[in-house]
TORMARFI-298059 format. One record per residue (C-alpha): residue in three letters; residue number from 1; y, x, z. Coordinates in Angstrom, 1 decimal. Layout:
# TORMARFI-298059
R resn resi     yy     xx     zz
R  ALA  NUM      Y      X      Z
...
# end
This chain:
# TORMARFI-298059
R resn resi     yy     xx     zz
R  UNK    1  109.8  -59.2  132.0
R  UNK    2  109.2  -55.5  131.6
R  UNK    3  110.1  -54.0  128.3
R  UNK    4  109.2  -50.9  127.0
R  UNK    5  110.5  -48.5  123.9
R  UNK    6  106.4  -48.4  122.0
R  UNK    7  105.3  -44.6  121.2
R  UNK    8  104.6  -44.5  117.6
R  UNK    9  105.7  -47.0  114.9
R  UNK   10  103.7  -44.9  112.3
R  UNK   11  100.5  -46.3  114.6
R  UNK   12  101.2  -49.5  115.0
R  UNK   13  102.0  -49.8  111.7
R  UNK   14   98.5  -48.7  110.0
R  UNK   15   96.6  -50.8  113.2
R  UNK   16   98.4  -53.9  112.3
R  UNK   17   99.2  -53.7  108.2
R  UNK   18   96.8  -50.3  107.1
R  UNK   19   94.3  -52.1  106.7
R  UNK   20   95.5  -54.4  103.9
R  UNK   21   94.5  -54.1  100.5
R  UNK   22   97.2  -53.1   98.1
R  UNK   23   98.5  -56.2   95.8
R  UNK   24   98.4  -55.7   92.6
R  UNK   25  100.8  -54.1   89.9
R  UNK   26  100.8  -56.3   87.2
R  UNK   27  102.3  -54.8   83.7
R  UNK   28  103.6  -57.3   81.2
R  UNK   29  104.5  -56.4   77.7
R  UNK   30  105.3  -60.5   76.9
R  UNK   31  107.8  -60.5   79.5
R  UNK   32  109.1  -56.6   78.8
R  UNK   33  109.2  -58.4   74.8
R  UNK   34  111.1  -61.4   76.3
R  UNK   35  114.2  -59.5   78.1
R  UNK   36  114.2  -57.0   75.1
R  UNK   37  113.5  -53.8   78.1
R  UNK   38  111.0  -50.8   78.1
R  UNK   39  108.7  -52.1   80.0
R  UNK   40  108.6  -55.0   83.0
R  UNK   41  105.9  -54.6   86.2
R  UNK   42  105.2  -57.4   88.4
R  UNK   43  104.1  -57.2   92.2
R  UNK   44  102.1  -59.6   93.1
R  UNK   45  102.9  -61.0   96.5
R  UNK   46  101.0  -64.1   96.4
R  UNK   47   97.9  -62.1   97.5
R  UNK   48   98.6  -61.3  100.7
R  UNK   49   97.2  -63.2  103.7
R  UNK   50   98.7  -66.5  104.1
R  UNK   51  100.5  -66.3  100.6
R  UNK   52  103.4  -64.3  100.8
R  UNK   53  104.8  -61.2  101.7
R  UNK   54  106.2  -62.5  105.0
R  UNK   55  103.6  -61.8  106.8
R  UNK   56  104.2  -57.9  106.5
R  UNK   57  107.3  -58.5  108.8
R  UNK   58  106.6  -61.4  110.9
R  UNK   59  103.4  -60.4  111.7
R  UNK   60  104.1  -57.0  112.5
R  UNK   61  107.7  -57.5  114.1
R  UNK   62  105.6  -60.3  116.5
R  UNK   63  103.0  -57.9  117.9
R  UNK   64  105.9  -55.1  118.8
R  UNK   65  108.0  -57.4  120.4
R  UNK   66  104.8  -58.6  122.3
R  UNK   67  103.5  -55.5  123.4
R  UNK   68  107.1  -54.3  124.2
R  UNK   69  107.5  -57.2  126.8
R  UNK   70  104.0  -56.4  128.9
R  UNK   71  104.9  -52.7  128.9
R  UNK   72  102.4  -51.6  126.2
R  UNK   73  102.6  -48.3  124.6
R  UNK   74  101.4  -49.6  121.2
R  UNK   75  100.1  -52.8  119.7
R  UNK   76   96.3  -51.7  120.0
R  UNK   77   96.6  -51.4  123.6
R  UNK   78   97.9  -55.3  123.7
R  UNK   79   95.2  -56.6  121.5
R  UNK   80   92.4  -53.8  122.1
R  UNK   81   93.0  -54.1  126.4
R  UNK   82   93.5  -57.7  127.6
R  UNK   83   94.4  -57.9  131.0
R  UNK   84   92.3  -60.9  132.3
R  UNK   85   95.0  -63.6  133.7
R  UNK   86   97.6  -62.3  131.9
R  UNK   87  100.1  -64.6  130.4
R  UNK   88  101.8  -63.0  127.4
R  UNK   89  105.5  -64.9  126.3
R  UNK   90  106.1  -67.1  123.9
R  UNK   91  107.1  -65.7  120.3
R  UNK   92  110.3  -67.7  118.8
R  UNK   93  112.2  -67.6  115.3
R  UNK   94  113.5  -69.9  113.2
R  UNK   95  112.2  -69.9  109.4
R  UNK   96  112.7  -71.6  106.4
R  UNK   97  108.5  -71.5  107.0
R  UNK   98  106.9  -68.2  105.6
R  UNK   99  108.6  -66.2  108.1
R  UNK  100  107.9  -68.4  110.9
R  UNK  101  104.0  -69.0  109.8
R  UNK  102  103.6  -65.5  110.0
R  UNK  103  105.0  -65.4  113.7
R  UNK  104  103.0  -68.1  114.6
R  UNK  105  100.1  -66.2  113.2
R  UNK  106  101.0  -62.9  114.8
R  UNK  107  101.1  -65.3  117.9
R  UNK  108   97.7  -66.5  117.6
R  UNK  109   96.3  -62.6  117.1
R  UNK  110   97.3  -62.2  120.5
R  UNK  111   96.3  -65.2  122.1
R  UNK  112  100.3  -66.1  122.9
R  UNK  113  102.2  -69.3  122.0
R  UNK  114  105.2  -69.7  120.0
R  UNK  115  107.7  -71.8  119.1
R  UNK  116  109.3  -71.7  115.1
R  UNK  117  112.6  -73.7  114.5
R  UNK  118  112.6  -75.9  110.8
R  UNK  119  115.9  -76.8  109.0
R  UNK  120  115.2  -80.7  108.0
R  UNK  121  114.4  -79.7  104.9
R  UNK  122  111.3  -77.9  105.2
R  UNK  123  108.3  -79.8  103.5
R  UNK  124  105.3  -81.1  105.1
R  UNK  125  102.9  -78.5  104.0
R  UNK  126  104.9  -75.9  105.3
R  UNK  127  105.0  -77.4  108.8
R  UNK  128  101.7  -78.2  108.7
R  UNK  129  100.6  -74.8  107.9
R  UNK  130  102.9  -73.9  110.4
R  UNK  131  101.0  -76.1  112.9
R  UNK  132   97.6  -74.3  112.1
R  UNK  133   98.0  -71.1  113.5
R  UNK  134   98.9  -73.5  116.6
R  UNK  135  102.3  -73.3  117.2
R  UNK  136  105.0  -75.4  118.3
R  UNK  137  107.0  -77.3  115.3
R  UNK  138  111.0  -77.7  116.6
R  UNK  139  112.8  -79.5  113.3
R  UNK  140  116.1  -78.9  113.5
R  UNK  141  118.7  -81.5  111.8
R  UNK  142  120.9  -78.9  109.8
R  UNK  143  120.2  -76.1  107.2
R  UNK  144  118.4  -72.4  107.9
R  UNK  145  120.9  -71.0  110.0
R  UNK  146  121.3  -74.2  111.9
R  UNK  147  117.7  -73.4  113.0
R  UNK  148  118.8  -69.7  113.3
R  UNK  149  121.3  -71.1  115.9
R  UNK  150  118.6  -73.1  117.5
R  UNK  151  116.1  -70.5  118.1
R  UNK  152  118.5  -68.1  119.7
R  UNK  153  120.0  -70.8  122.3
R  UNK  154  116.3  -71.2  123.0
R  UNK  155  115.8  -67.4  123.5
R  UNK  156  118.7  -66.8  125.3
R  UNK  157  117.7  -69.8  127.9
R  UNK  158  114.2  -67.4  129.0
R  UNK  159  112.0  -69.8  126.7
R  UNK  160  110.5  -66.5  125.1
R  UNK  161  110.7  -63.6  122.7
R  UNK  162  113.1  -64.2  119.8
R  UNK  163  111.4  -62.8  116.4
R  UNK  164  114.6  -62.8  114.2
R  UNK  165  114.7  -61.7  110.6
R  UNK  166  118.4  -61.7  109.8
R  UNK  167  120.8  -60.7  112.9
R  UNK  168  124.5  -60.0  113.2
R  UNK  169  123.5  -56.7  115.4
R  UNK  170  122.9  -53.8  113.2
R  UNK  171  120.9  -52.2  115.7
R  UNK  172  118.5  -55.4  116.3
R  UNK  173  114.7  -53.5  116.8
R  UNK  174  112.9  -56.5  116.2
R  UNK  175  114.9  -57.1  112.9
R  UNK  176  114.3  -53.1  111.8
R  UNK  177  110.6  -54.0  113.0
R  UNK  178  110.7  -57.0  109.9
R  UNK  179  112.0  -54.8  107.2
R  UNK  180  109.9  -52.0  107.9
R  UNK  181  106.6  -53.8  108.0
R  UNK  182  108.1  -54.9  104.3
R  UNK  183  107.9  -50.9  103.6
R  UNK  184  104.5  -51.3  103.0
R  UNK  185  105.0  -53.1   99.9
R  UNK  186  107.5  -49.8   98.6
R  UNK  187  104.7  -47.6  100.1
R  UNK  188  102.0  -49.5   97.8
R  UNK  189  103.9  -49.0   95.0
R  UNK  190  105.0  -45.3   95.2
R  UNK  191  100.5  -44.9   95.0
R  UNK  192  100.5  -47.4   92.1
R  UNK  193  102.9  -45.8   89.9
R  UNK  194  101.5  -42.7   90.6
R  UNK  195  104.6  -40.7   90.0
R  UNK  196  104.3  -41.0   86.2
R  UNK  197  107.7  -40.7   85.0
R  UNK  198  107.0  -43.0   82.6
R  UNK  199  106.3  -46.1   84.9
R  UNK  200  109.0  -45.7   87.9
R  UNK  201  111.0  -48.3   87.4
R  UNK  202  114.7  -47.8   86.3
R  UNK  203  115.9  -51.5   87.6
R  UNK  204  114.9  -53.5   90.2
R  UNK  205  115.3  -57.3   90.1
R  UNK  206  114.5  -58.8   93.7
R  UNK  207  115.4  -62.3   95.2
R  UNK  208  117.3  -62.8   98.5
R  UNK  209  117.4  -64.8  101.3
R  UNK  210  119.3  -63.0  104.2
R  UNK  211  118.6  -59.7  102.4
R  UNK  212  115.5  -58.2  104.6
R  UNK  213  113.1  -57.7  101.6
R  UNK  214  115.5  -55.9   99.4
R  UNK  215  116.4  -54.1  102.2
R  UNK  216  112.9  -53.0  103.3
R  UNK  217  111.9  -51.8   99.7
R  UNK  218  115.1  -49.7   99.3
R  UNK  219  114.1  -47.8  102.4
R  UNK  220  110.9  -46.9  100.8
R  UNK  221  111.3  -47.0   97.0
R  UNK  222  115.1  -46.0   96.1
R  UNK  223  114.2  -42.1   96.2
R  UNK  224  111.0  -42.6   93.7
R  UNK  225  113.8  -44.8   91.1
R  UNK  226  114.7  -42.8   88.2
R  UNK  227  118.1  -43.4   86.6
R  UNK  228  120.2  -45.4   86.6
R  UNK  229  118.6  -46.6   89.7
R  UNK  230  119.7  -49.9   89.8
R  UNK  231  119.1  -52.8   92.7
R  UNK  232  119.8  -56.3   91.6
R  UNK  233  119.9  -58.4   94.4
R  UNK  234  119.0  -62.4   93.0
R  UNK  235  120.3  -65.5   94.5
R  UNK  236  120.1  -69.5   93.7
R  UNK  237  124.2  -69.9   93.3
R  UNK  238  124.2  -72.5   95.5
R  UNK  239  122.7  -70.1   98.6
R  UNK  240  124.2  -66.8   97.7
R  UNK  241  124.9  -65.2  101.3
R  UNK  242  124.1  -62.0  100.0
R  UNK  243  126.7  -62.5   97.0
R  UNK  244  129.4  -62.8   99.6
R  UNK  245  128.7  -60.1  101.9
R  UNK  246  128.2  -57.8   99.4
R  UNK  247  131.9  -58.9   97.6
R  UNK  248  133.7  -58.9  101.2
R  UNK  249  131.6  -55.8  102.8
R  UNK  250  130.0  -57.7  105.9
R  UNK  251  127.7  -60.7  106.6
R  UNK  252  130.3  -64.1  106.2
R  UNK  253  128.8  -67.7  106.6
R  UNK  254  128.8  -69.6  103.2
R  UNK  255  129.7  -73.2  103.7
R  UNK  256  127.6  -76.0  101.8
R  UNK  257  124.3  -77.5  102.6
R  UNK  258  122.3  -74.6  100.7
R  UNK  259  120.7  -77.1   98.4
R  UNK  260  117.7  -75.3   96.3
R  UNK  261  114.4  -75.3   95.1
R  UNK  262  114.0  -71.9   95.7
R  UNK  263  114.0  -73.1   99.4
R  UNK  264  112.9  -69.8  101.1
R  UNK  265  116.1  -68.5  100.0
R  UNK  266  118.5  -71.2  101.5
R  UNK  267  119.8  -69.3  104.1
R  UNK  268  124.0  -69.0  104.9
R  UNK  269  124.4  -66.1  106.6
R  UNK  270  123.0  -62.4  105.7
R  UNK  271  121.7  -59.9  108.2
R  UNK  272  124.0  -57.4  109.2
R  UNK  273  121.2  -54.7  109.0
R  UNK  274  120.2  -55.2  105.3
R  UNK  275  123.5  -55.9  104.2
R  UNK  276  123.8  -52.1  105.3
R  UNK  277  121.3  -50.6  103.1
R  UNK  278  121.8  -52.7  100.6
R  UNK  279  125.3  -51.4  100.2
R  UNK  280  124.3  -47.4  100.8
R  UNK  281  122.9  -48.0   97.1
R  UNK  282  125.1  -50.1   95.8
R  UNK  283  123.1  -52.7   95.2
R  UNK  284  124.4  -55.4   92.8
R  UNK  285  124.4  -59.7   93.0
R  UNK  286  122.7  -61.5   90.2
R  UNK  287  123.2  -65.6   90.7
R  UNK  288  120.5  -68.5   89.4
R  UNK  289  120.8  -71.8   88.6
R  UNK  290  118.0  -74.5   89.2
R  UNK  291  117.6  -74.6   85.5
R  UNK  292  117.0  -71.0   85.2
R  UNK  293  114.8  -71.0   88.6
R  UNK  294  112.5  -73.7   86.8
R  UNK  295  112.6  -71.5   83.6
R  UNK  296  111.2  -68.2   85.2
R  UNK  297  108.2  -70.6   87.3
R  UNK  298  107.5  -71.7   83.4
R  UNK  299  107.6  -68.1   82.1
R  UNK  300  105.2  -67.2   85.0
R  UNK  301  102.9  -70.1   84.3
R  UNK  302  102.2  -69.3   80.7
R  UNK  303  101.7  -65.7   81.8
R  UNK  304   98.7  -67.1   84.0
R  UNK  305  100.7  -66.8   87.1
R  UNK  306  101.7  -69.6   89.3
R  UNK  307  104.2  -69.6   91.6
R  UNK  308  107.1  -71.4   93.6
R  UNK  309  110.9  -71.1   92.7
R  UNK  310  111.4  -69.0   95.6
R  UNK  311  108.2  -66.6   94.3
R  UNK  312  110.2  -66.5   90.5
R  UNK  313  113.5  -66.1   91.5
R  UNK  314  114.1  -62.2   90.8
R  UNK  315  112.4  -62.8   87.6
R  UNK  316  115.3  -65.3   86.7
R  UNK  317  117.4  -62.9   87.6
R  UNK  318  116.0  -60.5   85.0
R  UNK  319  116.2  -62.7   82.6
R  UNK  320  119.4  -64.1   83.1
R  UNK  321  121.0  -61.0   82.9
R  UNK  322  118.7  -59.9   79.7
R  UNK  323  120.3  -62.7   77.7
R  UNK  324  124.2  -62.0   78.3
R  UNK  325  125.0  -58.2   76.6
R  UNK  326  127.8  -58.1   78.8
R  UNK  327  125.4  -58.2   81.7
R  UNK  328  123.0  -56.0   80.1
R  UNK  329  125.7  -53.3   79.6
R  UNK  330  127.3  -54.0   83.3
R  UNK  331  123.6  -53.4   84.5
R  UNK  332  122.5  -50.6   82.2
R  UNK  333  119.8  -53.0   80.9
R  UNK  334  118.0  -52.1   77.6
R  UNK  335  115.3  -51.0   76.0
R  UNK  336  114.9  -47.7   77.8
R  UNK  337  114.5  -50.1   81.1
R  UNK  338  111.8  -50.3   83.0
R  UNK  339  112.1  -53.5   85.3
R  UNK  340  110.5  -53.8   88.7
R  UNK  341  109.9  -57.5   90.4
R  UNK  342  108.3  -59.1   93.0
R  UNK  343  106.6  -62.5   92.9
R  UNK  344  106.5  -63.3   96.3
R  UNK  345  104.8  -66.1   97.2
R  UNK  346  102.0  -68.3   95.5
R  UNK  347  101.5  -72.2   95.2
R  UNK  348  101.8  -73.8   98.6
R  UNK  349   98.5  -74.4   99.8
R  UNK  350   96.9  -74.6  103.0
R  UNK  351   95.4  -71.4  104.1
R  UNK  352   91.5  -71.8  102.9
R  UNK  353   93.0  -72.8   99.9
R  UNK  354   95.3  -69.5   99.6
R  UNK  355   92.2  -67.2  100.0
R  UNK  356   89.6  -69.2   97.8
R  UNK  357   92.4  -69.1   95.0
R  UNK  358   93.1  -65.3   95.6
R  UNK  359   89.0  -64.8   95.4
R  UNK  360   88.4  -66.9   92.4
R  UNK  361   91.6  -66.6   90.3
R  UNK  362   90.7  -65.8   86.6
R  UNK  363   92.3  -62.6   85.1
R  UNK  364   95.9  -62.5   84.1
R  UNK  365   96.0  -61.4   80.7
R  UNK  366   98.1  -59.0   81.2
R  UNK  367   97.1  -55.1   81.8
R  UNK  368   96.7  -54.2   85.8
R  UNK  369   97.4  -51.2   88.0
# end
């Protein structure tokens, strides 16, 4: 299978994601009020196609990797210039399920099968969402990286293309491809603050599974921070893989069975690659209990938002750290904060149901930008 080095990931980049519309920037005095801060700004993830941010990386990480294997020089000429007969690979990863639903969907844009490998404790309306977009299911009986495991054997027997978004390889393309097709997300917000000095944020509280998201909005947002510039990287306690490669200065397998609600964040083992940027800016751990994961998808609720654990988690971490002053001062928290995070994934729902509730959705009562 020929592969090929594509010309220009500025192009592929606006063919596949430019055409997105921007989430929205979601400003909320109750919850700036709450963690006693400046202000707090809320990204709204949820909106994007198929729920969740994932789709940025899987989808746009899928259609390199496919149009690297047939030779392409860009991903319009793999989905703009079918070759009639021609039998593209199949796409694999492993996923706790958004990252693998938007692999299966890239898969489906191209007209290519794939293959996504489940930990056993992936719910039914993930895999079936999953299923959809037409893919192949694999459950695995073990946790994320079990799965991770799984899905690399498979690769590494000629079964297909392996779309990873955590690796131990620092240099792993596909893996860059992930986190910069989360750049958007920085990009989008650099337009919606506008450079105002009085909205870039000062603090930015974002969950972690293997690290790929923070990672991806460091590379766009850190330089448009103002002081003290602060990246908190939140974690459920019992799934902190980030926590430990961050304290021991490389990606180290925690042991445990990763037990969470916030189950798009049960994953053992960090990628080597974000675990890299994350450290260039010294990026900080904050750790959640369930108790405090349930608290922030309450907070969220009675703001008019609804959301999963996983989607509330850096919130949690905000306000975890807003109630302990010895956090605040570690963190340089306070009232002349102003506090970035992401909610990044809605209710699970099947697709029609994602768009009709992203079309019909009431106003937030909360001021918009």
């Amino acid at each position: 299978m020929r592969q090929t080095t594509l010309a220009d990931p500025a192009d592929d980049f606006r063919y596949v994601l430019g055409g997105l519309p921007a989430t929205r920037l979601i400003e909320s005095p109750e919850l700036a009020l709450r963690a006693q801060v400046g202000r707090v700004f809320l990204k709204a993830e949820w909106e994007r196609p198929l729920g969740n941010f994932k789709v940025l990386g899987g989808m746009f990480a899928g259609l390199r990797a496919l149009a690297r294997s047939i030779g392409a020089t860009s991903v319009a000429e793999l989905l703009d210039h079918p070759v009639p007969g021609r039998r593209l690979p199949r796409l694999i990863c492993a996923s706790d399920g958004n990252h693998g639903l938007a692999v299966a969907a890239a898969a489906r844009r191209a007209g290519a099968e794939a293959s996504i490998y489940l930990p056993a404790q992936v719910s039914n309306v993930r895999i079936e969402r999953i299923e959809a977009q037409g893919a192949r299911v694999v459950m695995i009986d073990g946790n994320y990286d079990d799965a991770v495991e799984a899905a690399e054997k498979s690769a590494a027997r000629g079964d297909g293309l392996l779309v990873p978004d955590t690796t131990s390889d620092p240099d792993n393309v596909v893996v860059g491809d992930v986190m910069d097709g989360y750049s958007l997300i920085a990009s989008e917000l650099i337009r919606q603050f506008r450079g105002d000095a009085s909205q870039q944020p000062t603090h930015v509280f974002v969950q972690a599974g293997v690290g790929g998201l923070a990672a991806g909005l460091i590379k766009g947002l850190a330089g448009s921070m103002l002081a003290p510039c602060k990246w908190l990287i939140v974690e459920p306690a019992s799934a902190a893989c980030v926590a430990r490669a961050l304290a021991v200065g490389r990606p180290v397998r925690i042991e445990g069975g990763l037990a969470t609600s916030a189950d798009m964040l049960a994953c053992g083992l960090a990628s080597a690659p974000a675990i890299s940027i994350l450290q260039s800016v010294g990026a900080r751990s904050v750790l959640v209990d369930e108790s405090q994961l349930r608290v922030a998808v309450d907070v969220l609720r009675d703001a008019g938002i609804e959301t999963t654990p996983s989607g509330a988690a850096g919130l949690a971490g905000l306000l975890h750290v807003a109630a302990q002053r010895d956090l605040c001062a570690t963190h340089g928290l306070g009232m002349d904060s102003r506090v970035l995070s992401l909610i990044t994934e809605g209710p699970i729902a099947s697709d029609a149901a994602v768009l009709h509730r992203n079309s019909q959705a009431a106003p937030v009562p909360v001021r918009h930008r």
